[in-house]
C-alpha positions in Angstrom: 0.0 0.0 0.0 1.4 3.2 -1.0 0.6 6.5 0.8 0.2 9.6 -1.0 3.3 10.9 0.1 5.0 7.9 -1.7 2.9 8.5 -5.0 4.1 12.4 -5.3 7.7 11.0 -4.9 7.3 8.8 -7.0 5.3 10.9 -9.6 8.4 13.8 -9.2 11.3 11.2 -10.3 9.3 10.2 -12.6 8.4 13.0 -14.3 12.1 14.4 -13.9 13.7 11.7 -15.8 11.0 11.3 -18.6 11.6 15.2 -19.2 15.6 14.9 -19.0 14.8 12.5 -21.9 13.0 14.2 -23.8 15.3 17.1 -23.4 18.1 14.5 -24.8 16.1 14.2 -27.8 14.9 17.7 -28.7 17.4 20.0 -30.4 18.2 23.2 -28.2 18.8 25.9 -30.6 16.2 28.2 -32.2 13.2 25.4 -31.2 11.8 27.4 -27.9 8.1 28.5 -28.9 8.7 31.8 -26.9 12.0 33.3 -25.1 13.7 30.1 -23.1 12.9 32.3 -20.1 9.1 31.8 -20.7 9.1 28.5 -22.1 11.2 26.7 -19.5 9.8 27.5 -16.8 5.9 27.7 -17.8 6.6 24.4 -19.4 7.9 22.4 -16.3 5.1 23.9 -14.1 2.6 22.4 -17.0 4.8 19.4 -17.1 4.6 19.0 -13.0 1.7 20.8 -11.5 -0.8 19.2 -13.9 -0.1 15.6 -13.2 0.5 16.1 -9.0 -2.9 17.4 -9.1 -4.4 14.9 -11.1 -3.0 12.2 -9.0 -3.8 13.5 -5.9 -7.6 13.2 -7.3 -7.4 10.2 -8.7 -5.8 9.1 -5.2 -8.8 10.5 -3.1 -11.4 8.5 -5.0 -9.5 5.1 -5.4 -8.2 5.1 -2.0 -6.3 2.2 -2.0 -3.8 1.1 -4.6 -4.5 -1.2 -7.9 -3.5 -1.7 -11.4 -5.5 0.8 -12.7 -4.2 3.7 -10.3 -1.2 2.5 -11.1 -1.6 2.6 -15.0 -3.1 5.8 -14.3 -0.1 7.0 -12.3 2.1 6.4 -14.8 -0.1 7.8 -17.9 -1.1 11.3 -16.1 2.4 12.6 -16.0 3.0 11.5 -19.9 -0.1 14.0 -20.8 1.3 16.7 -18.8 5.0 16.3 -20.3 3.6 16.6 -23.5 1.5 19.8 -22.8 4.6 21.0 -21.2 7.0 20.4 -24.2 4.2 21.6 -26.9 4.2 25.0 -24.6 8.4 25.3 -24.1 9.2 23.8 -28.0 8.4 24.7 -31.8 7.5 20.9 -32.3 4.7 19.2 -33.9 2.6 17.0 -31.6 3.1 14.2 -34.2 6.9 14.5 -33.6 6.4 15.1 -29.9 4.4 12.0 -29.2 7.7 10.1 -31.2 10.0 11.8 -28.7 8.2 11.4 -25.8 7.7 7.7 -26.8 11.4 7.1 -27.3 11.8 8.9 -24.1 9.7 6.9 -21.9 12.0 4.1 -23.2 15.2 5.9 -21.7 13.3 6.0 -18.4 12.2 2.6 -18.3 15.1 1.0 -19.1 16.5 2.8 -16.2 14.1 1.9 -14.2 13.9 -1.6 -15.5 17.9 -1.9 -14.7 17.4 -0.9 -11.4 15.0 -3.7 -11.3 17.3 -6.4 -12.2 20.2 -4.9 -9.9 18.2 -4.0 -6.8 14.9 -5.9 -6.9 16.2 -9.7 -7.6 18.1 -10.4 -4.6 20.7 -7.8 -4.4 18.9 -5.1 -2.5 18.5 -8.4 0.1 22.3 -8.6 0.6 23.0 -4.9 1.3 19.9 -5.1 3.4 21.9 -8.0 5.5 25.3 -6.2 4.8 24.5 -3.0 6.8 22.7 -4.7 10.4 19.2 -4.0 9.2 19.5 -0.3 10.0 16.5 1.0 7.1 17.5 4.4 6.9 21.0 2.9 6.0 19.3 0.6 3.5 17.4 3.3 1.7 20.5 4.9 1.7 22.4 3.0 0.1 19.5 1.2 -2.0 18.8 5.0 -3.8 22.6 5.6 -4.6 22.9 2.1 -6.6 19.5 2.9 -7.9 19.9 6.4 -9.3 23.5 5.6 -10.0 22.3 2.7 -12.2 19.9 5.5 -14.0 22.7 7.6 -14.9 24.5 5.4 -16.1 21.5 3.9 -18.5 21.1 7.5 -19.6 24.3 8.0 -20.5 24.6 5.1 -22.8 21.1 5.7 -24.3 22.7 9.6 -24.9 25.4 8.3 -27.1 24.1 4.8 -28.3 20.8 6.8 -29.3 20.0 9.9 -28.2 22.8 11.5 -31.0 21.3 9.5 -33.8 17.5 10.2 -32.9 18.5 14.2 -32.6 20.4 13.9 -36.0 17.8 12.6 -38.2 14.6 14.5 -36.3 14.5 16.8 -39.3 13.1 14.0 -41.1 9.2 13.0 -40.6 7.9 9.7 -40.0 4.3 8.4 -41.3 1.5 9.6 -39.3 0.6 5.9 -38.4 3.7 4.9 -38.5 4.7 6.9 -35.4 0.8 6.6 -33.5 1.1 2.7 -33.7 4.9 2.7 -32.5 3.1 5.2 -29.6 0.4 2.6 -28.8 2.7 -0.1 -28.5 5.2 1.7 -26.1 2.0 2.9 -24.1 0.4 -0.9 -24.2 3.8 -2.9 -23.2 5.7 -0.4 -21.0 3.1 0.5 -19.3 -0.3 -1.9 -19.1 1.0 -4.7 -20.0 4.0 -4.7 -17.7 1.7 -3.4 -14.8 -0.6 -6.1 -14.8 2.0 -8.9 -15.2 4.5 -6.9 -12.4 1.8 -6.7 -9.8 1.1 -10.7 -9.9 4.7 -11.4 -9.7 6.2 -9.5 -7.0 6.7 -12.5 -4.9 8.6 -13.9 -7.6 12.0 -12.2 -7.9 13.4 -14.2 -10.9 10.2 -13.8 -12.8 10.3 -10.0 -12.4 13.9 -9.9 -13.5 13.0 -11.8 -16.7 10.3 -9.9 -17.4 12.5 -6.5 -16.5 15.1 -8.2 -18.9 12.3 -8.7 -21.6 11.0 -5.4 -21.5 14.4 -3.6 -22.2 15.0 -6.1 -25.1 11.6 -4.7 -26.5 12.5 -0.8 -25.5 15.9 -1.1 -27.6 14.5 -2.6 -30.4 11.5 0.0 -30.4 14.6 2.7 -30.2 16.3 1.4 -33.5 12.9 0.8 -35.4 12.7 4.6 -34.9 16.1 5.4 -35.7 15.9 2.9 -38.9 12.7 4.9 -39.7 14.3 8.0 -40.3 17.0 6.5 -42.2 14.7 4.8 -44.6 12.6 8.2 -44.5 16.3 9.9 -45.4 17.4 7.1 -47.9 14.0 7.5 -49.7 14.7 11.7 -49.5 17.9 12.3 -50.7 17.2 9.3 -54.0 14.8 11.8 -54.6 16.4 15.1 -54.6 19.3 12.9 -56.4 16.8 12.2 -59.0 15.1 15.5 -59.0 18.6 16.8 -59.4 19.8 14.7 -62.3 16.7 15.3 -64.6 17.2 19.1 -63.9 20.9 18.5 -65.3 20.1 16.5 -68.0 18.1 19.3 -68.9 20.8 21.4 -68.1 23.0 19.5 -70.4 20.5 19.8 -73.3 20.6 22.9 -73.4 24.4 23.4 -73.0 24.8 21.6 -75.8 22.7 23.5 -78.3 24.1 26.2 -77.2 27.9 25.0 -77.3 26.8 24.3 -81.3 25.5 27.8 -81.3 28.5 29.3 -80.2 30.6 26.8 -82.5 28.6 28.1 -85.7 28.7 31.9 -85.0 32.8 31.5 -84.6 32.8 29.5 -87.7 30.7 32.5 -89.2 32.9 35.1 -87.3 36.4 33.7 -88.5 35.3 33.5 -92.4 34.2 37.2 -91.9 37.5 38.0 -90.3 39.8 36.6 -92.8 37.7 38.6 -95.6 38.4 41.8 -93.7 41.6 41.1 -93.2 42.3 40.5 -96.9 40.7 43.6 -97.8 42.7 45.3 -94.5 40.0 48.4 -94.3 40.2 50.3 -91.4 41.2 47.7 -88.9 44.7 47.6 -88.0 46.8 43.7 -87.6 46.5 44.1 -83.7 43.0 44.3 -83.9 42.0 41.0 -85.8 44.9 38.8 -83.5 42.6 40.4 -80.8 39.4 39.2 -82.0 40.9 35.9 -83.6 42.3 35.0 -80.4 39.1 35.4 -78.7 37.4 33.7 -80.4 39.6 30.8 -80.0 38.9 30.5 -77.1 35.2 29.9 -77.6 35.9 27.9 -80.6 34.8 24.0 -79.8 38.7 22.9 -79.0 37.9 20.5 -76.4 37.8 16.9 -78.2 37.3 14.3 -75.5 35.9 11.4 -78.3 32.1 12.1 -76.7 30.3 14.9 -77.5 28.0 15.2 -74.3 31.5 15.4 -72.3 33.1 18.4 -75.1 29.7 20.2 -74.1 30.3 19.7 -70.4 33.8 20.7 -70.3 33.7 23.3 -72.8 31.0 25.0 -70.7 32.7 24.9 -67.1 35.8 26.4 -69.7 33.9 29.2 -70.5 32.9 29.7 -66.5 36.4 28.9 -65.2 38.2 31.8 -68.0 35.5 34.2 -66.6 36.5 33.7 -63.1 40.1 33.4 -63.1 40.2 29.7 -62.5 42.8 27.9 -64.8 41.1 24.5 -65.7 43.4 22.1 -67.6 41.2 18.5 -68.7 42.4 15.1 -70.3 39.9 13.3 -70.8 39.3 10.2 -73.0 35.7 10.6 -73.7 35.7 6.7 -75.0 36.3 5.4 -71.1 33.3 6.2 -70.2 31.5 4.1 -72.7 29.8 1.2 -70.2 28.2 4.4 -68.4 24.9 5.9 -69.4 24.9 9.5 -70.9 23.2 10.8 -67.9 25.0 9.2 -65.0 28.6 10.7 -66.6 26.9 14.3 -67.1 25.5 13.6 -63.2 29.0 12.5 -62.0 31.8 14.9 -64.2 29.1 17.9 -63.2 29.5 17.2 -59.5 32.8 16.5 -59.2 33.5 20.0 -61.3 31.3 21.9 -59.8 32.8 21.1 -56.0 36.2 21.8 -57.5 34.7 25.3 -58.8 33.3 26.1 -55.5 37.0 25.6 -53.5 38.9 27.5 -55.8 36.7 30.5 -56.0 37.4 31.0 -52.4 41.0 31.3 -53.0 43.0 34.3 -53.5 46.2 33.3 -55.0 46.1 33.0 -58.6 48.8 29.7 -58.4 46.3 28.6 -56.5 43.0 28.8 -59.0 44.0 25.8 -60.5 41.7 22.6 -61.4 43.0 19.3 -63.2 40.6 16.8 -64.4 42.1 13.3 -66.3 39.9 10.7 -66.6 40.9 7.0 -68.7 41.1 3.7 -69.2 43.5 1.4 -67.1 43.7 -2.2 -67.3 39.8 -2.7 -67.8 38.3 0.1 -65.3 37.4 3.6 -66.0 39.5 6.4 -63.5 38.9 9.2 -63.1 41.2 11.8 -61.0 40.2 15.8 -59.7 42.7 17.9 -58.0 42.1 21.3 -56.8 43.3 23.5 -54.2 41.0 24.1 -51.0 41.0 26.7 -47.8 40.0 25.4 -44.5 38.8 22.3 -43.0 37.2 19.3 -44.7 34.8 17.5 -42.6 32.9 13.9 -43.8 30.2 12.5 -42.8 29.7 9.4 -41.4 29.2 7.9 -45.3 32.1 9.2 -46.8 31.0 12.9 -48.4 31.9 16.0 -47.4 30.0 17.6 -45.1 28.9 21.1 -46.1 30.8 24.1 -45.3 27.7 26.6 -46.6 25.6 28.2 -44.2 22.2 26.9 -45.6 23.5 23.4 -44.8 19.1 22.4 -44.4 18.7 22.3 -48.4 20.4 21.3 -51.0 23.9 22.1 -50.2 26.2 19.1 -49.7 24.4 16.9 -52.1 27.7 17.0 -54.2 29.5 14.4 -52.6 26.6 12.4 -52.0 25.5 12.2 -55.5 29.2 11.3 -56.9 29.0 8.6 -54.8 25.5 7.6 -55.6 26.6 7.5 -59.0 30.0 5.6 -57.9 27.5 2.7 -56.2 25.3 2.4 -58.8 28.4 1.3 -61.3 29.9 -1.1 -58.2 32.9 1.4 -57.8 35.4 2.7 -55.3 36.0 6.4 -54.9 39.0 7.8 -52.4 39.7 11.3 -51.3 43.2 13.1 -50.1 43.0 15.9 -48.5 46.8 16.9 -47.6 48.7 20.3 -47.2 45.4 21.8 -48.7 45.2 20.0 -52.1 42.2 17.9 -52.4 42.6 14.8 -54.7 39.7 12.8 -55.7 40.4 9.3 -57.4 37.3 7.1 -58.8 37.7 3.9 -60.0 34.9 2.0 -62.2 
């Protein structure tokens, strides 16, 4: 029988760790609904006020303790929390009622732990070990207890809590997250009610089932995590895909316009040379100043395909404009087991990252790109070089991790879809990033 003393006590821990949980899971910055000043504290006296007074209620017209108090007891306080968070937090109540499920995991696992530590036998033996004394007992029985809580928190932090805050941008199916909801609310809390209050004689039982129930908390914690990474998988094929038919587009048009450029110069050099035989009014310095320009838009780059002389010559044009000095050998024939979009996709990418590093360069030595790509023994290689500024950081799959400040879009997709395109063929691709010279290598 628990007095109502007990139940607060009980209801305050509780409540405490489900909301350090939570807190675990949520990101800090920029997600307070009002100033944190406001929404911390108005949202813990939601949190906590709300579900003491609600107990104390239920208390005086129960009277005595059962399962259904104690379901009760333990589903008040998860209402409150979540009015609490929806007040303090810019989150939806979709994604809150995820969190709070995954945190009610944390805090049962804890608890659960403490279970199997202190409620099997052990507690008995520090009971014996300290002469009966029961203020020494509890003593001792809430260090091991709450020590054993941090120390489940802690590995839930790092095991999960990073992963879960990492991928929380992405948004799981409405049902999807309601049924994973019910189940958490249905085992952790009825079910193991029920089945707890008819075996508390039976210590070995209740360790089994404390055992069981953490099994079924972990693998509801990576069902979630796997969720967003299927959710993520599924996003970023699609902005991959999104992306690729915009270049091919892209590339379409390049190419029309490469053969535009390519006539008029044709057009523009017969002119020229019948000026210059009839000399007029233009003096020799001024046709090798309009014949060497328009060299330099003249087609020259012959690679063997003519999708890749289009995609060259264009990032030509871009690099001369900018002070970049691009220098390509390329054996357009290498790439022949490829399809036409997947090497505009790839050479795009990797030219377009090389672009972006050198324009943040000063020194002109140091605005220099290098692009081979052939054919050894069998496989297709392709090699980039460029100069770079600052610090390269990769993500846990291998690309780059953006260095642009509107990192929540589109930006550091480059990486990711070279080596979507690099999978796709069953190839390798390496980076080095020493004394500031990044070197990409791709084998095929």
């Amino acid at each position: 029988m628990f007095t109502l003393d007990t139940l607060l006590t009980m209801f305050i821990s509780f409540t405490i760790e489900i909301i350090v949980a939570g807190v675990m899971l949520i990101k800090h910055p920029l997600t307070f609904r009002f100033k944190p000043y406001i929404s911390i504290p108005v949202g813990l006296l939601i949190a906590c006020s709300g579900g003491a007074f609600s107990i104390v209620f239920v208390y005086s017209i129960l009277k005595h303790w059962n399962e259904v108090l104690n379901v009760v007891f333990y589903t008040i306080p998860i209402l409150t929390i979540f009015c609490g968070f929806l007040f303090a937090y810019k989150i939806s109540p979709l994604n809150l009622m995820l969190l709070l499920s995954v945190a009610y995991t944390f805090q049962h696992m804890a608890y659960q732990s403490g279970v199997i530590v202190l409620d099997t036998g052990l507690s008995t033996q520090i009971f014996y070990g300290v002469g009966g004394d029961i203020n020494l007992y509890n003593f001792f029985y809430n260090l091991i207890l709450y020590t054993i809580k941090a120390g489940v928190y802690v590995a839930c932090y790092f095991s999960i809590a990073r992963t879960y805050v990492k991928y929380s941008k992405y948004i799981l199916g409405r049902w999807f997250v309601i049924t994973l909801g019910v189940m958490v609310f249905l085992v952790v809390n009825v079910v193991n009610v029920y089945v707890a209050q008819h075996l508390y004689t039976f210590a070995l039982l209740r360790g089994i089932l404390s055992g069981t129930i953490i099994l079924f908390c972990i693998l509801f914690d990576l069902v979630v995590v796997g969720g967003f990474r299927v959710v993520e998988h599924r996003q970023e094929s699609t902005i991959i895909k999104a992306t690729l038919n915009a270049k091919v587009r892209q590339q379409e048009m390049m190419e029309s316009n490469i053969n535009f450029i390519n006539m008029k110069c044709h057009d523009l050099r017969k002119e020229l040379k019948r000026l210059k035989a009839k000399k007029g009014d233009l003096k020799d310095e001024d046709f090798c100043m309009l014949e060497e320009s328009l060299n330099f838009y003249d087609s020259s780059v012959k690679t063997g395909n003519v999708n890749i002389d289009a995609l060259i010559q264009d990032k030509l044009i871009y690099c001369n404009a900018v002070g970049i000095e691009f220098t390509s050998l390329v054996d357009g024939d290498a790439f022949k087991d490829l399809a036409t979009s997947d090497i505009y996709f790839m050479l795009t990418n990797i030219i377009d990252n090389a672009i972006e590093a050198t324009e943040n360069i000063e020194e002109k030595e140091h605005r220099v790109i290098s692009l081979t790509a052939s054919r050894k023994q069998g496989v297709l290689v392709i090699e980039e070089t460029n100069y770079y500024r600052g610090k390269l950081v990769f993500n846990s799959d291998g690309s780059i991790k953006t260095t642009k400040e509107d990192n929540q879009k589109y930006h550091g997709y480059g990486t990711k879809s070279i080596a979507y395109v690099v999978k796709k063929y069953h190839g390798t691709m390496y980076y080095d990033t020493k004394d500031e010279i990044f070197k990409l290598k791709i084998v095929i």
